[in-house]
N, C-alpha and C positions, 0 to 999 in steps of 0.2 A: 546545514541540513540538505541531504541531495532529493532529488527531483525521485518520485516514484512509479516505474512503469510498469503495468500489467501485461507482460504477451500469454497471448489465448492460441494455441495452434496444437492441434492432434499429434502430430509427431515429435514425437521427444528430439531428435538429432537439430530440430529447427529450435525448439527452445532454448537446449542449452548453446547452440553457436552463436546465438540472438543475444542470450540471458548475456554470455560469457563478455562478449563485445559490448553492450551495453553496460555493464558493471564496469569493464576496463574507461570506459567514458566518463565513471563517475556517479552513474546512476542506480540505486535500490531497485533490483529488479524481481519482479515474482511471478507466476508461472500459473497457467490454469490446462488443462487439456482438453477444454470441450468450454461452449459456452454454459451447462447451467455449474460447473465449477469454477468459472470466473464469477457467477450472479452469488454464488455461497461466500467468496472471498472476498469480494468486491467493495462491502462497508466496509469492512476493518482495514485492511490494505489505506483505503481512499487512494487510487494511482491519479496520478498527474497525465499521465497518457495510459490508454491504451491500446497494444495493438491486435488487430483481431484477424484472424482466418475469417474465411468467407465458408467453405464446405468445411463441416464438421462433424460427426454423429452427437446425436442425441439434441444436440441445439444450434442450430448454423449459423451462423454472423451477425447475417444481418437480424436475425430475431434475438439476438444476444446484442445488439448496438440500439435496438428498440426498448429494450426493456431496462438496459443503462439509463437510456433518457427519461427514462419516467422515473429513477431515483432523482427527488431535489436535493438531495446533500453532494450529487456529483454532478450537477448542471454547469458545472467550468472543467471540470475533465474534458479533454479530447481525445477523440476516437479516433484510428487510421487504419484502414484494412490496410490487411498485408497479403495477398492471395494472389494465386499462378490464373484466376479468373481471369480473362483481359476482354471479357465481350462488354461492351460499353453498355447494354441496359444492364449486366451484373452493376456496372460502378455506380450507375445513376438509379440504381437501387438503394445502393448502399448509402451515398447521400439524402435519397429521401427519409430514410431511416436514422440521421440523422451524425453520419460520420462526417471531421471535419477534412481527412484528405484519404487516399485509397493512390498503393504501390503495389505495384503488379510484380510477382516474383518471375524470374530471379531479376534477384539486386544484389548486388556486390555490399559486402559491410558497410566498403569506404560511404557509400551514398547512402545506404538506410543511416549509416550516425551520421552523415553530415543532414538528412533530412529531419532525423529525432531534432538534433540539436538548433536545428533553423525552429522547427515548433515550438520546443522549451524554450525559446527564446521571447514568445510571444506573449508566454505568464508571467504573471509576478513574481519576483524573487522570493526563492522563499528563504525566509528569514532563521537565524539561531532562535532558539527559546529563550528569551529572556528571563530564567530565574536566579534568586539569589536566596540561600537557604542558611536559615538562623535555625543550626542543630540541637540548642537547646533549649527555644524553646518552642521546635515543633510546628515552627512557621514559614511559608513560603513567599517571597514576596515578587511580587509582579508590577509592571507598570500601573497596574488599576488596582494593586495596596495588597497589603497583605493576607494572605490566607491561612489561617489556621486548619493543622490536618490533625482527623484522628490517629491512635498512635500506628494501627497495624498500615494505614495511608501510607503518615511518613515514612515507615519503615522500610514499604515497598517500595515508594520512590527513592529514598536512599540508595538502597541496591541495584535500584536499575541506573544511579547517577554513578555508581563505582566504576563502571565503567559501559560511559556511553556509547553506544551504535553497536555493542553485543547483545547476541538474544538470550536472555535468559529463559531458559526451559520451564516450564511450570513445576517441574518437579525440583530444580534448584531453589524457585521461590519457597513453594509449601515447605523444605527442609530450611531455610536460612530464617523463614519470619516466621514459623508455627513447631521445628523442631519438627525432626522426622520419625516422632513416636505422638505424634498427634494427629488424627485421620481429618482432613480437610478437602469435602468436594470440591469439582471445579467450578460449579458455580458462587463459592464465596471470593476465590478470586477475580471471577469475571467481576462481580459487583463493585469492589476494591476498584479495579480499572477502571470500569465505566463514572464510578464516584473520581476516582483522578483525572479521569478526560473532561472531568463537564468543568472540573476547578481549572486544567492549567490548561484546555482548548483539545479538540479533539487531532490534530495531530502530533499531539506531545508524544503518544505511546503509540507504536505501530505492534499491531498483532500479526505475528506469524503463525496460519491456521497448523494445529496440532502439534506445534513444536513450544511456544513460549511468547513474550513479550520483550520489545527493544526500547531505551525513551531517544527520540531525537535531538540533538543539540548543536 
C-alpha cells in the first residue's frame, strides 16, 4: 500500500510535473487547485503528506494548513509548503500555522523526492490489508475475527478486490452490483462505503472525488 500525497498549488504545469514525479517514486498522488478544494477532498483522500502553496486564490496556505489542523482524523498528516515565498516571517508563519517543513521554489525534482522521501520515512509503514475472504459464505476475516457482510457489502468489496489499486467509476459499480436498468442514487453507494470503511478501517477504500472508489492492498 503506497504512501498518499496531496499537492495543493494554483497552477496546473506545477501539479502535473510534481504529480508525475511523485507517482514515478511510488506514491498515490492527488491534486487540489486552491486550498478550499483540498479542505472538500481532504477526508476521503486522508494523504500522508501534504504539499501546499503558500499564495493562492480563494484560500491561501497558510489558512488551508490552519484549518487541516483542526481536522483530528489528520493530526499525523504532515504538511510542507512548497512556494517561490522566500521572506522568513512568510516561513515562520507557516510553522506557526502549523506546517512540519517549508521548501522555497525552485527545487529541482532530484531534491523535492529526495526531501518527500527523507519525511515518509518518518511514518509508519504502512502496511498491506490483511484480509482473507471466505466467498461462500460472505465473510471477511481480519486479525480481530471474522466479519460478516451484507450481500450488496460483499458484493462491492469483491469487485473492488478483482482488481486491486484500480478505480472503479461509480458507474461501473451501480451497473456490475445493481444492474444497469436499476436507478440507484449516489448516496446509497456512499453509505455501502462508509459501512465497509468502519468494518475493514478507514483506509481500506480510497475515494477518488467524482470519479469512483479503489480498495488498497
Amino acid at each position: 500500500m503506497a504512501h498518499r500525497i496531496l499537492i495543493v498549488d494554483d497552477e496546473d504545469d506545477i501539479r502535473e510535473f510534481i504529480g508525475y514525479n511523485l507517482r514515478h517514486e511510488g506514491y498515490d498522488v492527488y491534486t487540489a487547485e486552491n486550498g478550499a478544494e483540498a479542505l472538500e477532498i481532504i477526508g476521503s483522500v486522508r494523504p500522508h503528506l501534504v504539499l501546499l502553496d503558500m499564495m493562492m486564490p480563494i484560500m491561501d496556505g497558510r489558512q488551508t494548513c490552519e484549518k487541516i489542523r483542526q481536522i483530528p482524523e489528520l493530526k499525523d498528516t504532515m504538511i510542507v509548503f512548497l512556494s517561490a515565498v522566500q521572506e522568513e516571517q512568510c516561513q515562520l508563519d507557516s510553522y506557526q500555522a502549523g506546517a512540519d517543513d517549508y521548501i522555497t521554489k525552485p527545487v529541482s525534482m532530484r531534491v523535492l523526492c529526495s526531501r518527500v522521501n527523507a519525511i515518509m520515512k518518518r511514518l509508519k509503514p504502512v502496511e498491506n490489508l490483511p484480509l482473507n475472504i471466505d466467498f461462500d459464505r460472505r465473510v471477511v476475516t481480519t486479525p480481530q475475527g471474522d466479519i460478516p457482510l451484507p450481500r450488496k457489502e460483499f458484493e462491492i468489496l469483491q469487485l473492488l478486490l478483482s482488481e486491486p489499486g484500480k478505480v472503479f467509476t461509480r458507474e461501473e459499480i451501480f451497473t456490475q452490483i445493481w444492474g444497469g436498468d436499476v436507478v440507484v442514487g449516489d448516496r446509497t453507494l456512499d453509505v455501502h462505503i462508509r459501512r465497509l470503511r468502519r468494518k475493514l478501517g478507514d483506509e481500506a477504500i480510497v475515494t477518488h472525488k467524482g470519479i469512483g472508489f479503489k480498495i488498497l492492498l
